[in-house]
Structures are given as structure tokens and as C-alpha cells.
C-alpha positions as CSV (number, residue, x, y, z in Angstrom):
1,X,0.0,0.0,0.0
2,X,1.2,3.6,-0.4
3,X,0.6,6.2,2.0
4,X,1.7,9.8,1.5
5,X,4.5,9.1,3.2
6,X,6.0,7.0,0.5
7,X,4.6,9.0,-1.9
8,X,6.3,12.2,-1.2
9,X,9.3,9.8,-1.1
10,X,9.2,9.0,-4.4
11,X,7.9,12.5,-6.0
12,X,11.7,13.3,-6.1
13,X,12.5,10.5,-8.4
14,X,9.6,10.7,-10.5
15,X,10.1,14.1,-11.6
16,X,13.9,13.3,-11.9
17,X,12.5,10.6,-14.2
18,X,10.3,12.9,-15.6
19,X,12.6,15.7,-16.6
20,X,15.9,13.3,-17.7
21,X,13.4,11.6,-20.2
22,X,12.0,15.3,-21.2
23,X,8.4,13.7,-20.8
24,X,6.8,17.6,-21.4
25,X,8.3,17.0,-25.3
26,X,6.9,13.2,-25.3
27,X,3.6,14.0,-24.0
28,X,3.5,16.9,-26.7
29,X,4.4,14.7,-29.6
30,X,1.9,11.9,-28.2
31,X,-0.7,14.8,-27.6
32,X,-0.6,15.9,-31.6
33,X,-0.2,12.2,-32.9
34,X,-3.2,11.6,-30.8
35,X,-5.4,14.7,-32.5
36,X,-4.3,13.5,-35.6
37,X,-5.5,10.1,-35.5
38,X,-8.9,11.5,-33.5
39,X,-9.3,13.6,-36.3
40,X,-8.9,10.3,-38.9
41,X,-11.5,8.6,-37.1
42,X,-9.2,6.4,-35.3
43,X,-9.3,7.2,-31.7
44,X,-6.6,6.1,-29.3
45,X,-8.0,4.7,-25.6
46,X,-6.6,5.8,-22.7
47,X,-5.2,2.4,-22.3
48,X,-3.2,2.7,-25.6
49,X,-1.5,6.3,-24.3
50,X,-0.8,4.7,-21.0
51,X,1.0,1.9,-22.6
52,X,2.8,4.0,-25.2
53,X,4.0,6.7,-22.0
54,X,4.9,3.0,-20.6
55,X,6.7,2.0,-23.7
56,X,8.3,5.3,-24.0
57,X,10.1,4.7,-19.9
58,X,11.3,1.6,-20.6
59,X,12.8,2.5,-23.9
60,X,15.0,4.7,-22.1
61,X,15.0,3.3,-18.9
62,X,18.7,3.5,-18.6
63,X,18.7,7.5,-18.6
64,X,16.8,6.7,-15.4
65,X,18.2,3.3,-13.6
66,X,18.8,4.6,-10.2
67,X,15.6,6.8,-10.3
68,X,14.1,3.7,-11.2
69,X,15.8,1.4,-8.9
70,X,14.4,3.8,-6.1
71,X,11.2,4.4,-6.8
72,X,10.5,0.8,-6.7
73,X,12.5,0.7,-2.9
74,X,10.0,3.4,-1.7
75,X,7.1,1.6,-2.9
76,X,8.5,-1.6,-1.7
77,X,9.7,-0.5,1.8
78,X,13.0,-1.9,0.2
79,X,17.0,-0.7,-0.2
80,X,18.0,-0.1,-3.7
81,X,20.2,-2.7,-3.5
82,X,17.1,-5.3,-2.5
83,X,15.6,-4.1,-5.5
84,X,18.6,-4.4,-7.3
85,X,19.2,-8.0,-6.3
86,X,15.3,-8.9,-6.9
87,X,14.2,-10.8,-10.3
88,X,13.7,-8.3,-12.8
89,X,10.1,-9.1,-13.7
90,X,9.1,-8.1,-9.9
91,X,10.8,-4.9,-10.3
92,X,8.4,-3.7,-13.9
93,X,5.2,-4.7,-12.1
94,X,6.1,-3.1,-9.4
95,X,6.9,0.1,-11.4
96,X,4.1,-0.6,-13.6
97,X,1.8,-0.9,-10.6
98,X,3.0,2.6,-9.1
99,X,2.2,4.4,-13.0
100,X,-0.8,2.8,-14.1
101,X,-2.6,3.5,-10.5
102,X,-5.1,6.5,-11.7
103,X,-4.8,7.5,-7.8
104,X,-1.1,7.7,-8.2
105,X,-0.6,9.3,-11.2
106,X,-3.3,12.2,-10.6
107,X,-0.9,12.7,-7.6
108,X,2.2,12.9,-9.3
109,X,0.9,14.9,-11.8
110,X,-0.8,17.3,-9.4
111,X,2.7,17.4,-7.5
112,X,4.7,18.2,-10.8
113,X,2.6,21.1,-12.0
């Protein structure tokens, strides 16, 4: 579970994350790809952003290893080495967990702006 404890934690990280992968310019991009097929007829689902953002992190996920690595730790009540040493596939859910949770993500967005 994650209290806002953990939370603020994290906020560090995720807007380290957010500004080493320049996410402003990705989300811009996304946002006039998305217009463009809306306009075509072919609207994109919420899903489908979410899973392009997600797409998009991993893609570049070694910009934000230790970001990564710690964000997981917070969630996880865990040291970044723990998370480190855990099997890989624990650490995405976990991270995938934390940025598909609508609660979550209206928070760090909230927090960022």
C-alpha cells in the first residue's frame, strides 16, 4: 500500500525521471499524434496512451536506472540494493503498478505542476 508518506518519497525521483526523459516534449508529440488520429477517425484509448507513456520509460529506462531502482525501494519498503538483487520481472510490475494506479498518477501529476 502507499501512504503519503511514501509518496512524497518518491515525488523526487519521478520528476527526476520525468525531466531526464524530457516527458513535457513526449507528451506533446503523443498529444498531436493523438489529435491527428482522432481527427482520422481512429481514436486512441486511454489504455493505448498509457501503454505508449509506458513504452516510452522503458525504452529509455537506462537514462533513469537509479531513479528507477528507487522508486521501486520506496514503494516496496525496500534498499535499492534489495531491488537491485530482486528478479527483474518483480521490479516492472512493481513500477508498472505505481504508474498505471489512476490515484497515483493524478498525484504525481498534481505534484509536478
Amino acid at each position: 500500500m502507499l501512504n503519503s508518506e511514501k509518496a512524497f518519497d518518491m515525488l523526487p525521483f519521478v520528476v527526476d525521471i520525468y525531466d531526464k526523459l524530457d516527458m513535457d516534449n513526449y507528451r506533446k508529440k503523443a498529444a498531436q499524434k493523438y489529435e491527428k488520429s482522432n481527427k482520422e477517425g481512429k481514436p486512441v484509448s486511454q489504455l493505448d496512451a498509457g501503454i505508449e507513456a509506458f513504452k516510452y520509460v522503458m525504452k529509455n529506462s537506462t537514462k533513469v536506472k537509479e531513479e528507477f531502482f528507487a522508486v521501486v525501494a520506496s514503494f516496496e519498503d525496500k534498499t535499492v540494493e534489495e531491488v537491485k538483487a530482486q528478479p527483474f520481472a518483480k521490479t516492472l510490475l512493481t513500477f508498472k503498478t505505481i504508474f498505471t494506479d489512476p490515484e497515483l498518477t493524478n498525484f504525481f501529476k498534481e505534484a509536478m505542476q
